[in-house]
C-alpha positions as CSV (number, residue, x, y, z in Angstrom):
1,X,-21.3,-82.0,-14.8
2,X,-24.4,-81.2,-15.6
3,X,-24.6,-84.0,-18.7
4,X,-23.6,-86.2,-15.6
5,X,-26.6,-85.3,-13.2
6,X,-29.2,-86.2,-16.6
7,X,-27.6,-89.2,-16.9
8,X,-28.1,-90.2,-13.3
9,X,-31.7,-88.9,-13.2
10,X,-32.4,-90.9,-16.3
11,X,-30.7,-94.3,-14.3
12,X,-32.6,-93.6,-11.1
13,X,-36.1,-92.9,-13.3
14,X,-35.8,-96.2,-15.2
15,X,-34.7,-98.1,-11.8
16,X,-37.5,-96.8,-10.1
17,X,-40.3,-97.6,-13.4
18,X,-38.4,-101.3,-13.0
19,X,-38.8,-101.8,-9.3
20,X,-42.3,-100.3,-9.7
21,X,-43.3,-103.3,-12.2
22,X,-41.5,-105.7,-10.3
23,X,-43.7,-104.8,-7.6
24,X,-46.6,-104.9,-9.3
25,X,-45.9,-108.4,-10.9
26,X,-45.2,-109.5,-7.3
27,X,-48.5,-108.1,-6.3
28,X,-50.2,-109.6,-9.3
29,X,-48.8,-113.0,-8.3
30,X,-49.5,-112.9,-4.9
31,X,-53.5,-112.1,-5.5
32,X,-53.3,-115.2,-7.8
33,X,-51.6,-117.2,-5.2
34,X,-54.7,-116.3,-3.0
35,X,-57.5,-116.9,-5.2
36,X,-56.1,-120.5,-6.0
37,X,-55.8,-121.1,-2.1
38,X,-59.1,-119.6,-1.5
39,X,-60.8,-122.0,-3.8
40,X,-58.2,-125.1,-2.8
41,X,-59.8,-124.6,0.4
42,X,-63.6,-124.1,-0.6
43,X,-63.0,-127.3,-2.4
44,X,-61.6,-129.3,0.8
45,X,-64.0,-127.7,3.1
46,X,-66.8,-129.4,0.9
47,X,-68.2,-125.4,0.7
48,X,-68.7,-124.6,4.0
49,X,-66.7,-122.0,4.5
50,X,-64.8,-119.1,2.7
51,X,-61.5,-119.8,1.8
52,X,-60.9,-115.8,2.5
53,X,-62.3,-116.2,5.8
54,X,-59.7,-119.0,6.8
55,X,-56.4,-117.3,5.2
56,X,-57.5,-114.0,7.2
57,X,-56.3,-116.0,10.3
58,X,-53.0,-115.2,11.8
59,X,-52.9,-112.1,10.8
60,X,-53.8,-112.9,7.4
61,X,-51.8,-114.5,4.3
62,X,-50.8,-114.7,0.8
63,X,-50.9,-118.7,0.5
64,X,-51.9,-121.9,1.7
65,X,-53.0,-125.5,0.8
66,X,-55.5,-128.1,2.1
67,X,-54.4,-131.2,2.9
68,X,-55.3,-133.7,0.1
69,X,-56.5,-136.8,2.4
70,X,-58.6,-134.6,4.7
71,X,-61.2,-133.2,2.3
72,X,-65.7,-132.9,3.5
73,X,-67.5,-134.9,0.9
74,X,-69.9,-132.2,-0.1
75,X,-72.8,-134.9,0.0
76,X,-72.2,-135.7,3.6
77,X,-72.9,-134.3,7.1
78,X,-69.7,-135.5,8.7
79,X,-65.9,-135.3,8.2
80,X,-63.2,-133.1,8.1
81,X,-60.7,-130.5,6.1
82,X,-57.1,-129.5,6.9
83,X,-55.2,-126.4,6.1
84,X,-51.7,-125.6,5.9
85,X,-50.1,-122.1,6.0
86,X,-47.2,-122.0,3.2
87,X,-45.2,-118.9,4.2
88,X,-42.6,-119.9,1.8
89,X,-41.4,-123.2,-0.8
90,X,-41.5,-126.1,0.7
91,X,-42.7,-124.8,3.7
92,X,-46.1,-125.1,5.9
93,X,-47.5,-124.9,9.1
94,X,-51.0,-125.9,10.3
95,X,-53.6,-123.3,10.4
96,X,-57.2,-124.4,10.6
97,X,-59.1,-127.4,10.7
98,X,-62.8,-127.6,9.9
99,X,-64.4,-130.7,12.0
100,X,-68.5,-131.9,10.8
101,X,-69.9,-134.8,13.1
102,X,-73.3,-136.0,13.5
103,X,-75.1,-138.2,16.1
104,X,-75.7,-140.5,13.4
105,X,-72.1,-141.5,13.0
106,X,-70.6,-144.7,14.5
107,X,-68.9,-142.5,17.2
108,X,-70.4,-140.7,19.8
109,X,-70.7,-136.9,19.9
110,X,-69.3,-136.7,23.6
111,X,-67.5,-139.4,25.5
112,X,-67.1,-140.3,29.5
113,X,-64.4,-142.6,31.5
114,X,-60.5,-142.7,31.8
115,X,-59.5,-143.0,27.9
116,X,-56.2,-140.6,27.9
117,X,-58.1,-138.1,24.8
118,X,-60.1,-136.9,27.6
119,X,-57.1,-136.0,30.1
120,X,-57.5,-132.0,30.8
121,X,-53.4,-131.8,31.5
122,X,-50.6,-131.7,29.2
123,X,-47.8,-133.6,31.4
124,X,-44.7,-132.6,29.5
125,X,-43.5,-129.2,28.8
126,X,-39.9,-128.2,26.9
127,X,-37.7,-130.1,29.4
128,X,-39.9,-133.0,29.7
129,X,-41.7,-132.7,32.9
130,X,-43.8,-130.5,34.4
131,X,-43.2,-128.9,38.4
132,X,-47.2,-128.3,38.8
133,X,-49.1,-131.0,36.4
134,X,-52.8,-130.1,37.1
135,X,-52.3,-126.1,38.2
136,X,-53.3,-125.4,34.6
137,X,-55.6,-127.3,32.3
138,X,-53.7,-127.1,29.4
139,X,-54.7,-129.5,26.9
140,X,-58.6,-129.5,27.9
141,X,-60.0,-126.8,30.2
142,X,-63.9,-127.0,30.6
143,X,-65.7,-124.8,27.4
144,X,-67.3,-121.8,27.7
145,X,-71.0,-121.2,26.4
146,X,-71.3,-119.1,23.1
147,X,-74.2,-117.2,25.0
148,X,-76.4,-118.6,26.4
149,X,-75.0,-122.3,25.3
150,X,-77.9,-123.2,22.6
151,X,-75.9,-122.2,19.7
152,X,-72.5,-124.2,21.4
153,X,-69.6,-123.1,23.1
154,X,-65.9,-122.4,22.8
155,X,-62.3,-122.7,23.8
156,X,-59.4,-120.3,23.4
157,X,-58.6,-121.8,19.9
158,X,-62.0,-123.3,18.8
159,X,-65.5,-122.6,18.5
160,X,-68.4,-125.8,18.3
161,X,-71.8,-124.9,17.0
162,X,-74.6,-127.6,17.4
163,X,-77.6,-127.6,15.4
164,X,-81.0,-129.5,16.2
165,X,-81.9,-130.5,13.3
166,X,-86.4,-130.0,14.4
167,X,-89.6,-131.1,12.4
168,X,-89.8,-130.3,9.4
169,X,-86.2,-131.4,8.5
170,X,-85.4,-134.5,5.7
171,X,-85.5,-138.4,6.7
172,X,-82.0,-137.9,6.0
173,X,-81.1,-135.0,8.3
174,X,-79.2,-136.4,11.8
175,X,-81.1,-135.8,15.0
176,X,-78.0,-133.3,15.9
177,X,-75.0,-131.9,14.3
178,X,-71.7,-130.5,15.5
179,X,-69.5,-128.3,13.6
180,X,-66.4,-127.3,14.9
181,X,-64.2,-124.6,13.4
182,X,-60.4,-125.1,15.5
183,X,-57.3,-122.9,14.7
184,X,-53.8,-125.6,14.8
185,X,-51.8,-123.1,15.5
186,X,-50.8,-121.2,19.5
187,X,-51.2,-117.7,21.0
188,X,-54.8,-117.6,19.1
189,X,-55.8,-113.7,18.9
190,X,-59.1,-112.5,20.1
191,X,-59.5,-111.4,16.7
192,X,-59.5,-114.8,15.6
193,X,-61.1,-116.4,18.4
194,X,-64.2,-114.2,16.8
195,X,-63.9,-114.9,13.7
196,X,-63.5,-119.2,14.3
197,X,-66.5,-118.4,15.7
198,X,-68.2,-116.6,12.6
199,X,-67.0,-119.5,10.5
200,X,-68.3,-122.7,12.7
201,X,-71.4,-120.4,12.7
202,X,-71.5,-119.6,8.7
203,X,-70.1,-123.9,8.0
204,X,-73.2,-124.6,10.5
205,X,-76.0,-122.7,8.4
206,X,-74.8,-123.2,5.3
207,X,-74.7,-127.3,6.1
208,X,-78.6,-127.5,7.6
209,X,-79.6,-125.4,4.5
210,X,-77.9,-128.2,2.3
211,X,-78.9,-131.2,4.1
212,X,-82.4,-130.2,4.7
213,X,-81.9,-129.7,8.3
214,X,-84.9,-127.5,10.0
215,X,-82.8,-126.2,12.8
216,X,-82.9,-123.0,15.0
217,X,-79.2,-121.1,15.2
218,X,-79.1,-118.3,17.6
219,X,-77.2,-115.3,16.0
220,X,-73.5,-114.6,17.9
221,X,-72.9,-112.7,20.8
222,X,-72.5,-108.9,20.3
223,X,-70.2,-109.1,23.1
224,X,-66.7,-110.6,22.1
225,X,-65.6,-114.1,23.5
226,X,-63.9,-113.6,26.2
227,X,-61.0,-115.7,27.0
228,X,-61.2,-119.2,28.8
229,X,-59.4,-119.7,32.0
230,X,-57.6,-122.9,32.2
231,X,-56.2,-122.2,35.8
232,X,-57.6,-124.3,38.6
233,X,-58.2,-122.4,41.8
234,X,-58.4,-123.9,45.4
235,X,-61.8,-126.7,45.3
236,X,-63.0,-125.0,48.9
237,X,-64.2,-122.0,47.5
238,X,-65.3,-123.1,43.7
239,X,-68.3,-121.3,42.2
240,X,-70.4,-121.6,39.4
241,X,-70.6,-125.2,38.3
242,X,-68.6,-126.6,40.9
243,X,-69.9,-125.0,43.9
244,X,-71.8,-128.1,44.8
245,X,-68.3,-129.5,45.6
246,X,-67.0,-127.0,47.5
247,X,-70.2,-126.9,49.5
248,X,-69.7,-131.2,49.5
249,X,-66.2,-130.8,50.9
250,X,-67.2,-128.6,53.5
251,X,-70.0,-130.8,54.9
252,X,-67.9,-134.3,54.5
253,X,-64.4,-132.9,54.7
254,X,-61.6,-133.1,52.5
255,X,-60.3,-137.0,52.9
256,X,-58.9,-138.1,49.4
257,X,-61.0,-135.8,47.1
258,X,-59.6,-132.8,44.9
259,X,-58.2,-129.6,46.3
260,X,-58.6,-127.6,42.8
261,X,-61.6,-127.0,40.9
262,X,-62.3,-125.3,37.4
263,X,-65.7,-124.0,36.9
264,X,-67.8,-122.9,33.9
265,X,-70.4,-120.1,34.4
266,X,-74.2,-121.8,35.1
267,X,-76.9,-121.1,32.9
268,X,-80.1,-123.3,32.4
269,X,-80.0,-122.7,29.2
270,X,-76.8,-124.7,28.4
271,X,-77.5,-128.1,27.0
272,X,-73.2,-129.6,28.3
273,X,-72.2,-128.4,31.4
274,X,-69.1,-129.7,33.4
275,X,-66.8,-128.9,36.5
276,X,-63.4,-130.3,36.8
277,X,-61.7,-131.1,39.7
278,X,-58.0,-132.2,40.0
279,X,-55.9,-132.8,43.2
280,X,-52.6,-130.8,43.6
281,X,-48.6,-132.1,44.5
282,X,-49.2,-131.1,48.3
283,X,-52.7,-133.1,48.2
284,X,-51.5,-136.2,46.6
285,X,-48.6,-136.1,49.4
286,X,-51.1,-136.3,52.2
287,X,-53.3,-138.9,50.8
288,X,-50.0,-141.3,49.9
289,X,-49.4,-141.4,53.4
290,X,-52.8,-143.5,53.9
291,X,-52.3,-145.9,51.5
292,X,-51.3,-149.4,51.2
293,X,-48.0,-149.6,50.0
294,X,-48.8,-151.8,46.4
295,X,-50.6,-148.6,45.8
296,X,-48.0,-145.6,46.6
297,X,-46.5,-145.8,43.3
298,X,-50.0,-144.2,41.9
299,X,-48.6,-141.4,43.9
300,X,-45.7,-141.2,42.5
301,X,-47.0,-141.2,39.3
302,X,-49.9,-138.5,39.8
303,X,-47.4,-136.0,40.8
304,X,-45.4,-136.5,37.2
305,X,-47.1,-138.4,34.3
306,X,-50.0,-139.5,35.1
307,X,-52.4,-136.8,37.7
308,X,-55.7,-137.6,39.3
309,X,-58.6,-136.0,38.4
310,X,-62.4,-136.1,38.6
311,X,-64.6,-134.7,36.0
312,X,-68.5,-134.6,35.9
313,X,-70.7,-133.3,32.7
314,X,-74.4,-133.2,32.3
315,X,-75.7,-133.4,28.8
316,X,-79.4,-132.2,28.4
317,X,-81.9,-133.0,25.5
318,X,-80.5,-134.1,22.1
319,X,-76.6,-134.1,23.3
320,X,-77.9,-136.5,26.1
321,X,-78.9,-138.9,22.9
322,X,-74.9,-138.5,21.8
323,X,-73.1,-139.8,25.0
324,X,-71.1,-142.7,24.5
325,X,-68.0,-144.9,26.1
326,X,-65.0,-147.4,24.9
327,X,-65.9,-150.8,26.4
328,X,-62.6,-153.1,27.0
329,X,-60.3,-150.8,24.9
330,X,-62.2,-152.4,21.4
331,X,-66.1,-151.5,21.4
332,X,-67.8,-148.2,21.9
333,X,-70.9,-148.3,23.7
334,X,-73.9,-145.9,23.4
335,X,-75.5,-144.8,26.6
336,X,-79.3,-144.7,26.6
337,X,-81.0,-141.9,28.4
338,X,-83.2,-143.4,31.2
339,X,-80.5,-145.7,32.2
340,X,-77.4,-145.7,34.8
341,X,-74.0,-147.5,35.2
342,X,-70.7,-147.1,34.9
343,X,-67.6,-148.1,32.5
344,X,-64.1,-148.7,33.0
345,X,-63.4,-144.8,34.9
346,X,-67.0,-143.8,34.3
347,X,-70.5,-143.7,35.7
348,X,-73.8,-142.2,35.0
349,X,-77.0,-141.6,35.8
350,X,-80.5,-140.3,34.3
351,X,-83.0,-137.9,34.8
352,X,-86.1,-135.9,33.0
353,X,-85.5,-132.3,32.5
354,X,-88.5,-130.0,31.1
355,X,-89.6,-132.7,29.6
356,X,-86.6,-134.2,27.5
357,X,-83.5,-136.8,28.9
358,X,-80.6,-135.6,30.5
359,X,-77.1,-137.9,31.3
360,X,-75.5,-136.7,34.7
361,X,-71.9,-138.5,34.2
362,X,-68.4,-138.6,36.2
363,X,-65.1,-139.7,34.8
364,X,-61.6,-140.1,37.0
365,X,-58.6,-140.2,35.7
366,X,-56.2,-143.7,35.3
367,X,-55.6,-144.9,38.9
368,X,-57.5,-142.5,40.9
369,X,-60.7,-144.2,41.1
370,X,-59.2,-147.1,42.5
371,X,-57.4,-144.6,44.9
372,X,-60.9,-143.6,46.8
373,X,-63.3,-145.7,48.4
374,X,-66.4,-147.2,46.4
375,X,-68.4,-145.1,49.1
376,X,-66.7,-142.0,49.0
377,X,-67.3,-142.0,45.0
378,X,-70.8,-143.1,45.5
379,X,-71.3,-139.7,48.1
380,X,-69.7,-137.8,45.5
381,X,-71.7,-138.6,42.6
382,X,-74.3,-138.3,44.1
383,X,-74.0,-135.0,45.5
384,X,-73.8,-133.6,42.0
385,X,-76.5,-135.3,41.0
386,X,-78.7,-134.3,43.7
387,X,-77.4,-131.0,43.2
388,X,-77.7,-130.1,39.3
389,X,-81.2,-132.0,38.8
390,X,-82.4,-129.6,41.7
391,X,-81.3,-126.6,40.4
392,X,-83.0,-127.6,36.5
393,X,-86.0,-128.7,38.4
394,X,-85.2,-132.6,36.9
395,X,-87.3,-135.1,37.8
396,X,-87.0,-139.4,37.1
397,X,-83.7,-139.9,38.5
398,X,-82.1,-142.8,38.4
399,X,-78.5,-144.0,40.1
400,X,-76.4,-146.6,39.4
401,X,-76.6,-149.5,42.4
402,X,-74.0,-149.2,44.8
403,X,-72.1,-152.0,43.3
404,X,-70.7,-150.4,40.7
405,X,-68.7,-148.2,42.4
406,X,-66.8,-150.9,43.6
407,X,-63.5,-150.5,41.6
408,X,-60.7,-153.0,41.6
């Protein structure tokens, strides 16, 4: 008996010394495993950011790959990188996506009008249709400033810094750069919320330090980032951003306009500001009534697939240089401060703000435009226009002519 209890101690010992080095070679394995994703993905990222940074997302991992077609040339201040999560072989999952654009690209840094990128609601959910299509703006609820909006701003999954590149900077160095650090992944953590901010932050520095860019980046809010509504609340009793339309509706009446509103907090410091406005089921049921009948299938369809909805931005000093439009589904246009018009689902105007140019713009949705009157859009814009140039002391504005807000 007691030769058998040796023998059994002996077994258990020599298990236990084996499952200890079977650990460790695991362990061993998986810090290699790391390393090599770390540095796949400083590679991909062109060296903007830490590849430890990135795989500390999602409550952290062990490995993951960058996606070989999506890679930052190194030598150039635009582009992109993709990363995958591999929990397992053959497995992966997105997880980050580092994006680099400049205003000296062939696209523009911020676009206005009806093109469906820009449409604030997803339509569809698991069974295929939605009850309630614009009580949430899903797919692109209005960003937040990161502070006091110098540095950029930020969604739930995504942070954008901007950097003026100033005097001083290279021949080379764009007028403005935009670097934007996105998670790919749902139910983003406030832990990582901060930290895609630290990284579009770090990419951003690191970037103007390379390309010779002289530009000012403020440091990050001490204060975390809070969350960013995407619920729209009744238009009538907006604030913030869009309380120039809830005070518009109240002197002119409701009519065909929006019932819902989502507002961003105002500060004059913030170089993109925007309010969106979307009209609700019940709302789209009382203007159907009081139109012709080639048009009440529009109705039908803004209750489902395809909702109405108004949005108007303001971009002030360099990111008014940046504002662009797709002309007949093939061109892109470039707006020039100083001027005003329109574009298929889009008009804009121009002012002078402490000295540099600011674009006032509106975009509608597919349909909706042609749904109200040439003079009710025409009251509309220029209510926010009137209202935002007054409240940043703008001066030099300049409209569009009445003509084109006569949609067909």
């Amino acid at each position: 008996m007691h030769t058998g209890w040796i023998r059994l101690w002996r077994w258990t010992a020599w298990a236990g010394i084996g499952l200890s080095l079977y650990a460790g070679w695991l362990t061993a394995d998986d810090i290699r495993d790391r390393a090599s994703s770390e540095r796949d993905i400083d590679a991909a990222c062109g060296r903007l950011v830490s590849g430890a940074d990135v795989m500390d997302l999602q409550g952290g991992m062990v490995r993951a790959k960058a996606a070989e077609d999506d890679r930052i040339d190194t030598h150039e201040p635009s582009g992109h990188c993709t990363v995958y999560k591999v929990p397992g072989p053959g497995e992966s999952t997105s997880l980050f996506t580092l994006v680099v654009r400049s205003s000296d690209g062939s696209d523009p840094l911020h676009w206005i009008g009806d093109d469906m990128a820009l449409d604030p609601f997803n339509t569809a959910d698991d069974s295929g249709e939605r009850d309630d299509v614009t009580a949430v703006a899903d797919r692109l609820p209005e960003a937040r400033p990161v502070g006091d909006g110098t540095l950029g701003w930020y969604g739930d999954w995504y942070t954008a810094v901007r950097a003026e590149c100033g005097p001083g900077s290279s021949a080379t160095a764009p007028k403005l750069l935009h670097v934007t650090a996105r998670a790919d992944y749902d139910d983003v953590s406030a832990a990582d919320r901060q930290r895609l901010a630290r990284i579009a932050r770090s990419a951003t520095e690191t970037l103007t330090d390379r390309i010779g860019c002289r530009a000012h980046l403020p440091a990050l809010p001490d204060e975390r980032l809070a969350p960013v509504p995407s619920a729209l609340g009744p238009a009538r009793t907006a604030d913030g951003s869009c309380r120039w339309f809830a005070r518009h509706i109240h002197e002119q009446g409701q009519g065909t306009l929006p019932d819902r509103a989502l507002a961003i907090p105002v500060l004059d410091t913030n170089p993109v500001e925007g309010c969106l406005l979307a009209v609700s089921p019940r709302q789209v049921g009382h203007i159907a009534g009081g139109l012709p009948e080639d048009k009440r299938e529009w109705a039908d369809g803004a209750v489902t697939h395809s909702p109405w909805w108004l949005r108007t931005r303001s971009y002030f000093g360099a990111e008014a240089r940046a504002v662009g439009y797709e002309e007949d589904f093939r061109t892109e246009e470039q707006i020039k401060p100083g001027t005003a018009g329109h574009t298929r689902g889009g008009w804009w105007a121009s002012s002078v703000c402490d000295g540099e140019p600011a674009l006032h713009t509106l975009s509608s949705s597919y349909t909706y435009d042609n749904v109200l009157s040439a003079r009710t859009l025409a009251a509309l814009f220029r209510a926010y226009v009137d209202d935002i140039t007054e409240r940043r002391g703008c001066t030099h504005v300049t409209f569009p002519p009445a003509k084109d807000f006569r949609v067909s």
